[in-house]
Residue, then its C-alpha position, 0 to 999 in steps of 0.5 A: x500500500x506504501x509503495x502505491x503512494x510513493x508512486x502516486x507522489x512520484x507522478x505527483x512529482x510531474x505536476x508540482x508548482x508545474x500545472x501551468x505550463x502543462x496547461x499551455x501545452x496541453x492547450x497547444x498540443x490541442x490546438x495543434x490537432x484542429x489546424x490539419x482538420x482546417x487545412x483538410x477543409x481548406x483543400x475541400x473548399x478550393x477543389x469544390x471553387x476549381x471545379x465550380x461546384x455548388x455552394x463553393x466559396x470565392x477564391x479570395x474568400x478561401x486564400x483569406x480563411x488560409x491565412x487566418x489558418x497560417x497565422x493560428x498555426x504559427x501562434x499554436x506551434x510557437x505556444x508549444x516550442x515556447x511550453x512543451x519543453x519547458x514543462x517536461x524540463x521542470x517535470x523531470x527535474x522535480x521527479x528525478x529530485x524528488x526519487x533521490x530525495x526518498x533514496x536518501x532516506x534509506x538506512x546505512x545497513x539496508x542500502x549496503x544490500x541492494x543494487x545501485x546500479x538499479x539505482x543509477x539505471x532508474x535515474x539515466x536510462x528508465x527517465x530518459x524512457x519515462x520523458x519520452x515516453x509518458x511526458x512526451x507522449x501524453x502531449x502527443x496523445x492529446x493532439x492525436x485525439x482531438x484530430x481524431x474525434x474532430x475529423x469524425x464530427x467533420x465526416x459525421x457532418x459533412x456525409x454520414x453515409x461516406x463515414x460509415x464507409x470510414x468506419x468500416x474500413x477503419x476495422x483493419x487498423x483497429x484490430x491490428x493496434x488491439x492485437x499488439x497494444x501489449x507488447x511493447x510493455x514486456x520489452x521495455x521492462x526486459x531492456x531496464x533490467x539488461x540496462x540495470x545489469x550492464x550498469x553493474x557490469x561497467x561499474x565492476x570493472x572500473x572500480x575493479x580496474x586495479x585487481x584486474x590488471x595485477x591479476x592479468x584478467x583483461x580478456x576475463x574481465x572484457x569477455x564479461x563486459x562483452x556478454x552484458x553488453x550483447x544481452x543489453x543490445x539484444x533487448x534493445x533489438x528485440x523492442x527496435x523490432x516490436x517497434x517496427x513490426x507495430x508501425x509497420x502493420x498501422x501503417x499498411x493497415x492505414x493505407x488500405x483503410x484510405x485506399x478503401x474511403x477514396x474508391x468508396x467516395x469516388x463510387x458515390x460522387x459518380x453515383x450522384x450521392x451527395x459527394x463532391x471531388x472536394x468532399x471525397x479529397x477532404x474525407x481521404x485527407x481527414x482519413x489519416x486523422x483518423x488512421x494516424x491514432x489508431x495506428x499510433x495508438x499501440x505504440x502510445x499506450x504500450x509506451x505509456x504503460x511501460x514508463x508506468x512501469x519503470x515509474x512503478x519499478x522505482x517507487x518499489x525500490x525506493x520503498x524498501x528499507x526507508x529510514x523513519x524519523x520516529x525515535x527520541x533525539x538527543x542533543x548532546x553526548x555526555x557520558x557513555x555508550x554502554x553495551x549489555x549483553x549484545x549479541x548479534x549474527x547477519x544469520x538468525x542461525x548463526x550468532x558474530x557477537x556473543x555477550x558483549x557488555x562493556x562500557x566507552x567513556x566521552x572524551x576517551x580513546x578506545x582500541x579495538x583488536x583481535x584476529x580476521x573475522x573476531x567482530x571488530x566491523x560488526x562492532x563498530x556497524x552496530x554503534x553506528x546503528x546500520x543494524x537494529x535486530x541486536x539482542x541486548x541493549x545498547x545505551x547513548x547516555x541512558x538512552x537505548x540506541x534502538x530508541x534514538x531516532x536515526x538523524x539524530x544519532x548521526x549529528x552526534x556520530x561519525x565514522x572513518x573507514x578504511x576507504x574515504x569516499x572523496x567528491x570530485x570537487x574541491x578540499x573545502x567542499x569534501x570538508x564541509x560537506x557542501x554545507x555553510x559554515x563559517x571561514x573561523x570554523x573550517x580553519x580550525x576543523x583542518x588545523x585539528x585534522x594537520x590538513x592545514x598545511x596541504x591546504x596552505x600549499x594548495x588552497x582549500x579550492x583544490x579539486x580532489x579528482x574523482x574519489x579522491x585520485x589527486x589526493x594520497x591516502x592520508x590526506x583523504x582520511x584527514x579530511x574525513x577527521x575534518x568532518x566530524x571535527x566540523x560537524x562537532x560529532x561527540x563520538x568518532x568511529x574509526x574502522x580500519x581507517x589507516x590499514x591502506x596506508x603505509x607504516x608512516x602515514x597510519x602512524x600520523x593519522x593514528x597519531x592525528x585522531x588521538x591527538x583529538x581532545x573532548x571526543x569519544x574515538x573508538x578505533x579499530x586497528x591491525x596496526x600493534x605499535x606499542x608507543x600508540x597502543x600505550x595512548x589509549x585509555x583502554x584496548x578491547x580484545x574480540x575473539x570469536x565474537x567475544x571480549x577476551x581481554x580488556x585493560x591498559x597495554x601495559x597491563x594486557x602485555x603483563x597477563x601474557x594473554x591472547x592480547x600478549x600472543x597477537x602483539x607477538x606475532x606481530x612483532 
């Protein structure tokens, strides 16, 4: 039922403080469609005044009502030019805004599961369709039914027996648009998710580019890439051809169908039936008013109903795992996050964490080590709330974190990770996170995080590169400390955020975030050096998902412990 009104909202989304041009489009598009029933009776009305037949129009009577007719059909097109593209312009700004708004609000833990390239998909190729297809094609739909049911009345009028004949033969076209109205949607959705899949497919292989080229696996790597892209352009071929094949039948259909109006409209103007030669030219004129729409009409409504489809597609995607603004919020962090009993597994059946109670203090500096696979990220994933399902209680200040709403959570935490996302823009931007803060304020956020120095010798406009590639690996994770200094998070989670980073450089980043003062900072680490180690207030041991050991380096090396053994191997 959610998903339904998400994607009401999203076609709502169209319309939004947008209804008035879309009114002087429609009205232009409607305009547009009586200008070919005019000039249809204009070529009646100067064949009838050629032939001299009775009750024909003067001639410059007839070249007058022309150029009234030239006139309001330049007024009507510039209308158009000026609305149409304006209207889908402001149309697909709102809806591709609006659907990145909604992908926001999805949590940190069900985000990391689905597929972006789904995503990204949705956002380039699917709205490229549903502009096209559903915005576009609704302004058409409306010129092609006034023409239609214009030209009808003009015919009704005119000589209802040579309309009935119209209708007769309209029969042909009618039933092939009825025989191929569905086709096309099944393509459509067949060509999104090929596109979804070669997406994925490119996005591998770019951020993949390293390990593909230190393993030698070019030709693996293309011969995949090439297989994604065949399925692509094989769907793709397959809708080209429904396309043609629809068009084709409408349009030999609507040929015939004309054919039959001229030979009938000649019978009865022979005949003496009431029928003129401007009559029987008019009726084959407004025949392809006629015929166009229903031709047209598979096409239309099976591209209508596919970019529905993809509309309906993403509302459905977006409606997963949304994030709620339900929960307490907190406003500041004073005192500790307490773990009771925490246990946790991805698996029901199969447990990371068992037991976990312990106790980190503000403003101190905690370590957390143990061996591959001891529950170090879990750890840390659940204190930045990526998960929910825990057993246990997890306490900010009294406060269970299940409890505290999610925004409010993440002003008062803050996570590094090993890999820093970087924008393609510049430092200053990368600190600040696109938001205003004051010069005085960004000028200590990098002093605290030693970046002032980089930015003294390349200016705080310096364009990082894409993810970062003009940047080293310890000036990224500054600038990651920049942000939550800048944010003035209470709490800093740090998550293997110097193991890409050689010996030196994790030493002063390690060195940079315990230098921190008046913050919580809880680090993961592999890297066992002893004058760090020595600076933390305390050194949690996992195993198996456990607290082996806690207490001070001096006094884990005393125990002669699993801490004592792991700074052994070490070393």
């Amino acid at each position: 039922m959610k998903t339904k009104t998400l994607y009401k909202e999203l076609k709502a989304e169209f319309y939004r403080k947008n209804k008035l041009l879309f009114v002087i489009a429609a009205i232009a598009s409607l305009c547009s469609g009586t200008v070919g029933l005019a000039f249809s009776w204009v070529l009646r009305a100067l064949l009838d005044t050629a032939a001299g037949s009775e009750g024909s129009l003067p001639f410059m009577k007839v070249l007058m009502i022309v150029g009234i007719i030239l006139v309001l059909s330049v007024s009507f097109s510039v209308t158009d030019y000026l609305s149409r593209p304006a209207f889908i312009k402001k149309a697909m700004i709102q809806y591709k805004n609006f659907a990145f708004e909604k992908l926001t609000n999805k949590n940190i833990s069900s985000f990391r599961n689905e597929n972006t390239a789904a995503y990204i998909s949705a956002l380039t190729n699917d709205a490229t369709v549903v502009e096209a297809d559903y915005l576009g094609k609704k302004l058409i739909l409306l010129t092609r039914l006034v023409s239609f049911f214009g030209s009808l009345t003009m015919m009704l009028i005119t000589s209802p027996l040579l309309t009935l004949a119209a209708i007769v033969v309209m029969l042909i076209p009618t039933a092939v648009s009825i025989l191929t109205s569905t086709r096309l949607v099944g393509a459509e959705k067949n060509v999104s998710e090929r596109n979804s899949d070669f997406v994925t497919a490119v996005s591998d292989c770019l951020n993949g580019f390293k390990v593909i080229k230190s393993f030698k696996a070019e030709k693996e790597v293309l011969n995949i890439f090439s297989n994604d892209n065949k399925r692509l352009e094989d769907e793709k071929y397959r809708r080209e051809r429904i396309k043609t094949i629809i068009a084709a039948c409408g349009g030999l259909a609507g040929a015939l169908a004309q054919f039959g109006v001229f030979i009938a409209g000649t019978l009865m103007c022979l005949k003496g039936w009431g029928v003129t030669p401007g009559v029987v030219i008019m009726f084959v004129n407004l025949m392809n008013f006629l015929i166009q729409p229903v031709s047209e009409l598979p096409t239309l409504l099976s591209a209508r109903k596919a970019s529905l489809a993809l509309i309906d597609k993403l509302a459905t995607a977006l409606d997963k795992n949304t994030e709620t603004d339900e929960g307490e919020d907190i406003t500041s962090f004073k005192r500790s996050i307490r773990l009771e009993n925490v246990s946790f597994g991805y698996d029901e059946e199969k447990e990371v964490l068992h037991n976990i109670s312990t106790e980190f203090e503000a403003g101190k500096a905690y370590a957390v080590v143990g061996g591959s696979g001891s529950g170090k990220s879990t750890l840390i994933n659940l204190l930045m709330s990526s998960y929910s399902d825990y057993k246990g209680n997890i306490l900010f200040d009294n406060t269970e974190m299940k409890n505290i709403s999610p925004e409010s959570l993440y002003d008062v935490v803050s996570m590094i990770q090993q890999d820093v996302f970087v924008f393609n823009s510049s430092v200053k931007n990368n600190v600040t996170m696109f938001k205003d803060f004051t010069k005085e304020e960004i000028d200590e956020a990098i002093s605290r995080a030693r970046l002032d120095s980089f930015v003294k010798e390349k200016g705080d406009g310096y364009l990082c590169g894409e993810n970062g590639k003009d940047l080293s690996g310890g000036e990224k994770q500054r600038i990651s400390i920049a942000r939550s200094l800048l944010k003035k998070s209470k709490v800093l989670l740090a998550d293997e955020a110097t193991s890409a980073l050689d010996a030196d450089t994790a030493f002063k980043v390690t060195d940079d975030i315990l230098n921190l003062s008046g913050i919580l900072r809880i680090v993961i680490t592999h890297s066992l050096d002893e004058i760090l180690l020595k600076r933390y207030d305390e050194i949690l041991v996992l195993k198996d998902g456990k607290i082996e050991e806690k207490g001070g380096f001096d006094e884990l090396m005393a125990k002669k412990g699993y801490f004592y053994a792991l700074y052994t191997v070490a070393h």
